[in-house]
N, CA, C and O of each residue as an XYZ file, in Angstrom:
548
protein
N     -13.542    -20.304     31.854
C     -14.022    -18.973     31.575
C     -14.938    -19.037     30.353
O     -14.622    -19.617     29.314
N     -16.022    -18.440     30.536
C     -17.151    -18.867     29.106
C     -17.142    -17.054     29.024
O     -17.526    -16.218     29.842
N     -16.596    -16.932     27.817
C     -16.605    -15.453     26.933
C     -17.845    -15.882     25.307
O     -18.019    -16.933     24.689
N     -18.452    -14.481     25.147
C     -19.120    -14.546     23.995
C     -18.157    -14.327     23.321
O     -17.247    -13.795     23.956
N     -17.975    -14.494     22.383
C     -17.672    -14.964     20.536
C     -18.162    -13.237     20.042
O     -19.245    -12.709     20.294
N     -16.920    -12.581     19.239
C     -17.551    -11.446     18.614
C     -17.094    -11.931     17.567
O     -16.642    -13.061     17.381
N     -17.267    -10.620     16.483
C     -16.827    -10.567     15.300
C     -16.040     -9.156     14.524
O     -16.598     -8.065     14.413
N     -15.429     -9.289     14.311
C     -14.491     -7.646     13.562
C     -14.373     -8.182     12.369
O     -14.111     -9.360     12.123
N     -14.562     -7.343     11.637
C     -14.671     -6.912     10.302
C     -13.160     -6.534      9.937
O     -12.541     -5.574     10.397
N     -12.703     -7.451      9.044
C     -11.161     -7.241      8.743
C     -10.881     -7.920      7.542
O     -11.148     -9.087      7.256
N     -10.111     -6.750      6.628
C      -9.590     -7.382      5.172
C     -10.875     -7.742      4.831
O     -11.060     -8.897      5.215
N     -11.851     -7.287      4.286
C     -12.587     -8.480      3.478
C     -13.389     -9.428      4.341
O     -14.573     -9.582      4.042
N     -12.971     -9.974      5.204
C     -13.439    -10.607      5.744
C     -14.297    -10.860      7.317
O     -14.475     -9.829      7.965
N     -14.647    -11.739      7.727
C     -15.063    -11.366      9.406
C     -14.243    -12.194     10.256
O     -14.210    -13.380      9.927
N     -13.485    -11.812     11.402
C     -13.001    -12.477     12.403
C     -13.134    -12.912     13.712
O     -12.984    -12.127     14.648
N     -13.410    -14.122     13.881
C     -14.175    -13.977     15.452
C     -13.361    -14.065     16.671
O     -12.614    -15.035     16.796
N     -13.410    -13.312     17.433
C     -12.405    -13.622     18.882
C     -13.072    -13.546     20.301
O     -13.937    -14.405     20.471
N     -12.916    -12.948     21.041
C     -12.895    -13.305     22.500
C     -11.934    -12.530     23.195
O     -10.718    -12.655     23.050
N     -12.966    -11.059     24.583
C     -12.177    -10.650     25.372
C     -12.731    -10.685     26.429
O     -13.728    -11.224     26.909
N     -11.287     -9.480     27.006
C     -12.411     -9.654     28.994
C     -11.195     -8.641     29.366
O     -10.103     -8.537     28.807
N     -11.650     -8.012     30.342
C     -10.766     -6.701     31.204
C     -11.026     -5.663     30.562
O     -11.780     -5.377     29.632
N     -10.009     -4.927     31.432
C      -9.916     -3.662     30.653
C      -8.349     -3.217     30.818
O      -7.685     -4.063     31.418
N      -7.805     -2.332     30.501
C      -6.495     -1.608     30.600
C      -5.857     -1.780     29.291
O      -6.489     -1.943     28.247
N      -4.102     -1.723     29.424
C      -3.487     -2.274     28.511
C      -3.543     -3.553     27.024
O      -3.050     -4.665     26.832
N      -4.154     -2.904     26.477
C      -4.555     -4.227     25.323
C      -3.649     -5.275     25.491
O      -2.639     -4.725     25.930
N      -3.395     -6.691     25.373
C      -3.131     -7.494     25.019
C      -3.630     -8.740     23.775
O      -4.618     -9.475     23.788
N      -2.734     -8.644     22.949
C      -3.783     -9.459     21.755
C      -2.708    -11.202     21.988
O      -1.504    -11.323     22.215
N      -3.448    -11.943     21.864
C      -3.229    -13.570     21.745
C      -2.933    -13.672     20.331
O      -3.515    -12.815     19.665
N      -2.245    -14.418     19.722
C      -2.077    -14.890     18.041
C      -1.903    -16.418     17.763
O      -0.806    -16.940     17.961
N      -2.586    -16.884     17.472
C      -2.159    -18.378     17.814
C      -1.782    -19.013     16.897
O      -2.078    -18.527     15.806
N      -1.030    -20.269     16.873
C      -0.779    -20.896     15.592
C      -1.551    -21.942     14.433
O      -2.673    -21.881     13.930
N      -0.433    -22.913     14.257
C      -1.563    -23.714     13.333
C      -2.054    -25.183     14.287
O      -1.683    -25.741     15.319
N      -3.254    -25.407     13.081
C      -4.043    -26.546     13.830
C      -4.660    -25.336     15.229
O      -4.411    -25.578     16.410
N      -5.011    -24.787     15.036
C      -5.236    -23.665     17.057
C      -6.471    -22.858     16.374
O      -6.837    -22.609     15.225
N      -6.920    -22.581     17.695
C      -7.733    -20.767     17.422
C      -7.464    -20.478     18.424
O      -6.651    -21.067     19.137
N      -8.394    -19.026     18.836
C      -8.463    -18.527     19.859
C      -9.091    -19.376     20.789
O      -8.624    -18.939     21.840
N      -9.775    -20.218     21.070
C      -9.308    -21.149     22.386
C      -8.415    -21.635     22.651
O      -8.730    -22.443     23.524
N      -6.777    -21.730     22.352
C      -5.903    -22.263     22.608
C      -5.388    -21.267     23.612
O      -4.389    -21.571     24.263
N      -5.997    -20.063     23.806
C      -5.662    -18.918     24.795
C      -6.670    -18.842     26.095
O      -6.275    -18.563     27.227
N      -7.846    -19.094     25.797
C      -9.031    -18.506     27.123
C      -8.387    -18.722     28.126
O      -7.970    -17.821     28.854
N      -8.116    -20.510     28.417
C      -7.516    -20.500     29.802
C      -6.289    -19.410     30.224
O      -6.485    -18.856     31.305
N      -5.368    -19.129     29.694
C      -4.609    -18.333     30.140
C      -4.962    -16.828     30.671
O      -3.991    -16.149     31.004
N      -6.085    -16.323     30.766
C      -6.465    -15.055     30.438
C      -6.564    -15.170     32.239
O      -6.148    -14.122     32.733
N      -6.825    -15.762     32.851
C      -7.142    -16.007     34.316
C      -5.529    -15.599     34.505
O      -5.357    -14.934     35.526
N      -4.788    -15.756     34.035
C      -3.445    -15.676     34.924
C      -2.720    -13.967     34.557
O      -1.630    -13.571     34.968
N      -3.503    -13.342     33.858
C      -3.154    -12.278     33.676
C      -3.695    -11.150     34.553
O      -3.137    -11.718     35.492
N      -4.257    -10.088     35.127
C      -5.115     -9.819     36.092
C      -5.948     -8.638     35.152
O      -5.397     -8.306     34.102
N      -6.794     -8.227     35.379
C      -7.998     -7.522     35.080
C      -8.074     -6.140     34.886
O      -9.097     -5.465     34.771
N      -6.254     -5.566     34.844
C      -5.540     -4.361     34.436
C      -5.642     -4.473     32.971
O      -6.162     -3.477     32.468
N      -5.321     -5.329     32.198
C      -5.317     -5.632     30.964
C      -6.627     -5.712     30.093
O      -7.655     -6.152     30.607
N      -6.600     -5.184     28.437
C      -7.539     -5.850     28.274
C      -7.110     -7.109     27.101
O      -6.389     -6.947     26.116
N      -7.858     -8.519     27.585
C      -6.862     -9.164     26.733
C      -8.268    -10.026     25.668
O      -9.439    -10.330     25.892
N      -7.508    -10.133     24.708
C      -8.365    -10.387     23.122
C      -7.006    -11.653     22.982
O      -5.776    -11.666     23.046
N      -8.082    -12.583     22.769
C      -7.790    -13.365     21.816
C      -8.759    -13.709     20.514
O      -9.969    -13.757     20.731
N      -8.211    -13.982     18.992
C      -8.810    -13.886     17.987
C      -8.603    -15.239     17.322
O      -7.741    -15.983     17.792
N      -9.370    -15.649     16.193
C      -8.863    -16.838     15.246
C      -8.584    -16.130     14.187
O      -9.204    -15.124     13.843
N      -7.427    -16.728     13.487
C      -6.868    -15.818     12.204
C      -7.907    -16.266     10.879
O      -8.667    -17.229     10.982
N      -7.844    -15.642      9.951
C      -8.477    -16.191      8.297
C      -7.923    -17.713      8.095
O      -6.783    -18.175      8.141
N      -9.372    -18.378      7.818
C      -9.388    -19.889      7.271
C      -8.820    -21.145      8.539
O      -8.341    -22.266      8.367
N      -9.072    -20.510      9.590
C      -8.797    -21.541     10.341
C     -10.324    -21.452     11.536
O     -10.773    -20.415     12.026
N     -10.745    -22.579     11.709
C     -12.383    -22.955     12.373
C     -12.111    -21.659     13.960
O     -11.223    -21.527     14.801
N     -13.418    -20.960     13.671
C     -14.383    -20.899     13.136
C     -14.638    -20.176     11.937
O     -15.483    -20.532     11.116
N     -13.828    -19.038     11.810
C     -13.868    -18.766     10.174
C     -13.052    -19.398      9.015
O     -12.226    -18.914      8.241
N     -13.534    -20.567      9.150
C     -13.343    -20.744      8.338
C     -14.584    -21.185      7.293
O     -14.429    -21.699      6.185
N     -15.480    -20.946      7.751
C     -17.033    -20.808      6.743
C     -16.717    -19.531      6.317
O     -16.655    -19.512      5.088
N     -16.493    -18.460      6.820
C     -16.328    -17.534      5.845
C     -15.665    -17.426      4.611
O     -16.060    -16.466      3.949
N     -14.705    -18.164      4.042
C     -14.602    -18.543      3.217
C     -14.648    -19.144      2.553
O     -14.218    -20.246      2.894
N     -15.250    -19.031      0.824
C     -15.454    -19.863     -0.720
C     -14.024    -20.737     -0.733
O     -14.117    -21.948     -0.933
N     -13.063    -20.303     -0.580
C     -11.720    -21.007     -1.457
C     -10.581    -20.674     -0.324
O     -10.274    -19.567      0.119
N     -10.118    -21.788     -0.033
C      -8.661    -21.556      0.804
C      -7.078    -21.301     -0.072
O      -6.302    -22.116     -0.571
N      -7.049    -20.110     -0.001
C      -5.398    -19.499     -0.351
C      -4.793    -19.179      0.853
O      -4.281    -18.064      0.954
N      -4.764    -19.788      1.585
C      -4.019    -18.694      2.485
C      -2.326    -17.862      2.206
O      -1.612    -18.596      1.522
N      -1.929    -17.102      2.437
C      -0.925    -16.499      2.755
C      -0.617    -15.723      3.841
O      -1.374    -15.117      4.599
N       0.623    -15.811      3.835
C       1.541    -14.841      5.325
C       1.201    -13.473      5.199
O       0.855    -12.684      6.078
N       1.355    -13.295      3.933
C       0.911    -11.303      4.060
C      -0.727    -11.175      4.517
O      -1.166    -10.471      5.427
N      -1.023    -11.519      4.168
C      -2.455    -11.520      4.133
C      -2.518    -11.802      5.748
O      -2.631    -10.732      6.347
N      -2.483    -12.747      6.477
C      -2.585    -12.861      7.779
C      -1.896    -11.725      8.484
O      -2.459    -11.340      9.508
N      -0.413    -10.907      8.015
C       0.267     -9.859      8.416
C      -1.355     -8.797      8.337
O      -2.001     -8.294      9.256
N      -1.546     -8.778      7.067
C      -2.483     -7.560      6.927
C      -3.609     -8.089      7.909
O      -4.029     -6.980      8.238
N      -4.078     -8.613      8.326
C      -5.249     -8.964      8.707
C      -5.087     -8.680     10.626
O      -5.944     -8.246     11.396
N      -3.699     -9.111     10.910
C      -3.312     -8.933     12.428
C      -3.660     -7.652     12.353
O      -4.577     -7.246     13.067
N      -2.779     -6.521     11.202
C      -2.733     -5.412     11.605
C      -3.907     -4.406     11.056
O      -3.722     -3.232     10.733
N      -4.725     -4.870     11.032
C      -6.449     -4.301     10.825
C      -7.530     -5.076     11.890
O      -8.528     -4.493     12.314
N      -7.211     -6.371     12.231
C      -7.637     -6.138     13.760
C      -7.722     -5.263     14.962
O      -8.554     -4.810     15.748
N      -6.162     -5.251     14.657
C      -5.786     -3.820     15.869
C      -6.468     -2.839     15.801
O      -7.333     -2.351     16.528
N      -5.897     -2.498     14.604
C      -7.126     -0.916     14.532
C      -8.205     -1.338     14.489
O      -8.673     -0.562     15.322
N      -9.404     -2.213     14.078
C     -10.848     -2.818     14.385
C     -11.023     -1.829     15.591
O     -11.354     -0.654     15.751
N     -10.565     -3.095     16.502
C     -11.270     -2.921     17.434
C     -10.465     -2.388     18.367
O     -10.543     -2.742     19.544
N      -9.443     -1.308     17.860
C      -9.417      0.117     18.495
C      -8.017     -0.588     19.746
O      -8.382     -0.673     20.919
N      -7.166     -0.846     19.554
C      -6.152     -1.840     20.221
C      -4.751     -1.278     20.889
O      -4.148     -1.528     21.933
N      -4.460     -0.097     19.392
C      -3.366      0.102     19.053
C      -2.646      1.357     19.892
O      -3.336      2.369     20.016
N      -1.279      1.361     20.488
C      -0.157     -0.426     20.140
C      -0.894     -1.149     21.213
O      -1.472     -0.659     22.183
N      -0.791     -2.215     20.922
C      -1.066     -3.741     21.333
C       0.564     -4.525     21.966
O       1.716     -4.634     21.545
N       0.001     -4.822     22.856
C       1.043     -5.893     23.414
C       0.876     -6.766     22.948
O      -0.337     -6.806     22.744
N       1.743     -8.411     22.249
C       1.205     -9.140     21.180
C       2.085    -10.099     22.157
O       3.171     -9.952     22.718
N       0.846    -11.454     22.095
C       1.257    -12.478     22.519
C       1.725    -13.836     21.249
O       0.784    -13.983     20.470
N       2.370    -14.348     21.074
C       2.093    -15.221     19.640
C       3.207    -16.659     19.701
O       4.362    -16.819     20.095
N       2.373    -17.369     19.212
C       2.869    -18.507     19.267
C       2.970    -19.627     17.449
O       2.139    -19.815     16.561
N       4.389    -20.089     17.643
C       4.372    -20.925     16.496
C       4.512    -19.866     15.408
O       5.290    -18.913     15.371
N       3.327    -20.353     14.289
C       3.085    -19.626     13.346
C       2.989    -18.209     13.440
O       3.720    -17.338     12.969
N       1.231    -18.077     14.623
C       1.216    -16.914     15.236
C       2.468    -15.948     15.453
O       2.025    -14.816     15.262
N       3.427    -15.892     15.671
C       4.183    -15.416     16.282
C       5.125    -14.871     15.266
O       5.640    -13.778     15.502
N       5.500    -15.697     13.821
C       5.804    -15.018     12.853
C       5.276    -14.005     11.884
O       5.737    -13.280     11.003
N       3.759    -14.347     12.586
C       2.818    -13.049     11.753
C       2.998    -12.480     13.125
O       4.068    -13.082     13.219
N       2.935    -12.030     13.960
C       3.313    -11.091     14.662
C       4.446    -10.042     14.089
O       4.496     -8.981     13.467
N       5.210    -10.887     14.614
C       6.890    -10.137     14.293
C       6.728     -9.132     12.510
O       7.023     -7.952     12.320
N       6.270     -9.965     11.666
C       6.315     -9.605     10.389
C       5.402     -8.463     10.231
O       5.532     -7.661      9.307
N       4.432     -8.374     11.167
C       3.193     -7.541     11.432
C       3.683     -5.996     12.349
O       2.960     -5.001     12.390
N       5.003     -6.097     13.003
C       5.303     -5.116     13.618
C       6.461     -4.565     12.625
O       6.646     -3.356     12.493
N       7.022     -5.280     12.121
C       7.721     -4.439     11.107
C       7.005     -3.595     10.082
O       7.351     -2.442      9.821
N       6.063     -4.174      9.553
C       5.338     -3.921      8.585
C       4.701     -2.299      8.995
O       4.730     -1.234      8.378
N       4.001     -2.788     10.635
C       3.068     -0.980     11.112
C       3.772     -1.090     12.575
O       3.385     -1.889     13.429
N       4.462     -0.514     12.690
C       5.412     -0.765     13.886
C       4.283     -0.216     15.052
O       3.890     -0.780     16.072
N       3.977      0.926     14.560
C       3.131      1.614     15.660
C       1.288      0.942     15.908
O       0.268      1.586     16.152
N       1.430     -0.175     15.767
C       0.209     -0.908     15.696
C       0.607     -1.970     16.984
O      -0.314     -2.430     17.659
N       2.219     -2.382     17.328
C       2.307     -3.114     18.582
C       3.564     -2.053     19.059
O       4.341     -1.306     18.464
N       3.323     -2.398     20.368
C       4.032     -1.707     21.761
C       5.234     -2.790     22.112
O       6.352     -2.349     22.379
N       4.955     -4.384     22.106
C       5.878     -4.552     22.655
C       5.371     -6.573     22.227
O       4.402     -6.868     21.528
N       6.166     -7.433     22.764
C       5.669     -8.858     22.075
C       6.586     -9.874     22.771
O       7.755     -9.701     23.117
N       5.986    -10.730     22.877
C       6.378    -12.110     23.794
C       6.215    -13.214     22.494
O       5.049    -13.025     22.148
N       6.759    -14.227     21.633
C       6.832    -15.129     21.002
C       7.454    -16.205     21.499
O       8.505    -16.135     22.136
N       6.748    -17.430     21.197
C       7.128    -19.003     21.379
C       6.911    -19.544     20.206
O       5.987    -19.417     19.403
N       8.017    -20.253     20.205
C       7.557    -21.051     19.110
C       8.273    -20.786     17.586
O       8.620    -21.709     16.849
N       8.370    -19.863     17.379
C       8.758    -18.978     16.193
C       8.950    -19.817     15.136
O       9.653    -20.827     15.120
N       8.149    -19.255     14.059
C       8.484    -20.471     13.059
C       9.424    -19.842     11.808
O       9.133    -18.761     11.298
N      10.699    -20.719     11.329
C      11.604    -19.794      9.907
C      10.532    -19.831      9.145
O      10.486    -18.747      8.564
N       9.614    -20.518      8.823
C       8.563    -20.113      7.305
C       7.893    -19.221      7.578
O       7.315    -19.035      6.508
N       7.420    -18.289      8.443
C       6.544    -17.347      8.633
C       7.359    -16.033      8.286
O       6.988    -15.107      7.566
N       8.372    -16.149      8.864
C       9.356    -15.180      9.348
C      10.640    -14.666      7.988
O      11.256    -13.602      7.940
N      10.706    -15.647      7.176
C      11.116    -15.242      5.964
C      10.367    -15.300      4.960
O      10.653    -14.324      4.267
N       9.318    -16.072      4.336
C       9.006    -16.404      3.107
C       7.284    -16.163      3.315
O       6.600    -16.634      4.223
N       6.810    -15.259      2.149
C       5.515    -14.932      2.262
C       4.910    -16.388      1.354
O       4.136    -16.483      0.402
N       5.329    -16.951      1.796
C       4.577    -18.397      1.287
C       3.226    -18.182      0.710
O       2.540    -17.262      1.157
N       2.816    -18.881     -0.163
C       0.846    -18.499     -0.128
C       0.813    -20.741     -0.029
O       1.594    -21.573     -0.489
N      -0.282    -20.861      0.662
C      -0.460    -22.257      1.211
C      -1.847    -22.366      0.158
O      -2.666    -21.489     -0.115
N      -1.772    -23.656     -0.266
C      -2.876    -23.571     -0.848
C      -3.723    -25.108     -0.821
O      -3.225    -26.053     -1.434
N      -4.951    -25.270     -0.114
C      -5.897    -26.242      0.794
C      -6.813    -26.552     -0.168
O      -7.755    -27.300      0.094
């Protein structure tokens, strides 16, 4: 599946992702070492009721030129899931998430509950999910 590359404006920063359909939002979250190509192929197995977005989070390729200095942190990726949503107009979002992804999910629906509808996680990681860690590259 060859999708154009957008960009949303989030936190400060720009985020690039990738959709297709229409209906029910579905958002992809992916983990580490990943972007949003670790999702395209799957988007075929969903059907064309949906609309499904997958995104790359802050500091991981391709934005990661957008940033001078790597800090990352968990809140910050929390905040950033949940200003995507509203971006590009989402909300609630069905949230797909994996690994890492998937603890900024979860942490991301507590945080604005009414920003996801409902969520599928693999992977789940304890460092995402308890400790706002800040990582520093």
């Amino acid at each position: 599946m060859d999708l154009e590359p957008k960009l949303a404006s989030v936190n400060g920063t720009q985020l690039e992702y990738v959709e297709t359909g229409e209906g029910s939002p579905i958002i992809f979250v992916h983990g580490h070492m990943s972007d949003y190509r670790t999702w395209v192929e799957l988007f075929d197995l969903f059907s064309d009721d949906f609309r499904q977005v997958a995104y790359t989070q802050r500091y991981f390729e391709p934005n990661l030129a957008n940033a001078d200095t790597i800090q990352m942190s968990v809140d910050e990726h929390i905040e950033d899931l949940c200003q995507f949503i509203e971006a590009i107009d989402c909300a609630p979002a069905s949230i797909i998430g994996m690994s890492y992804g998937a603890g900024i999910a979860l942490r991301a629906a507590a945080k604005r509950p009414r920003c996801l509808s409902r969520m599928l996680q693999h992977l789940t990681t304890r460092l995402s999910l308890v400790s706002p860690v800040a990582y520093r590259g």
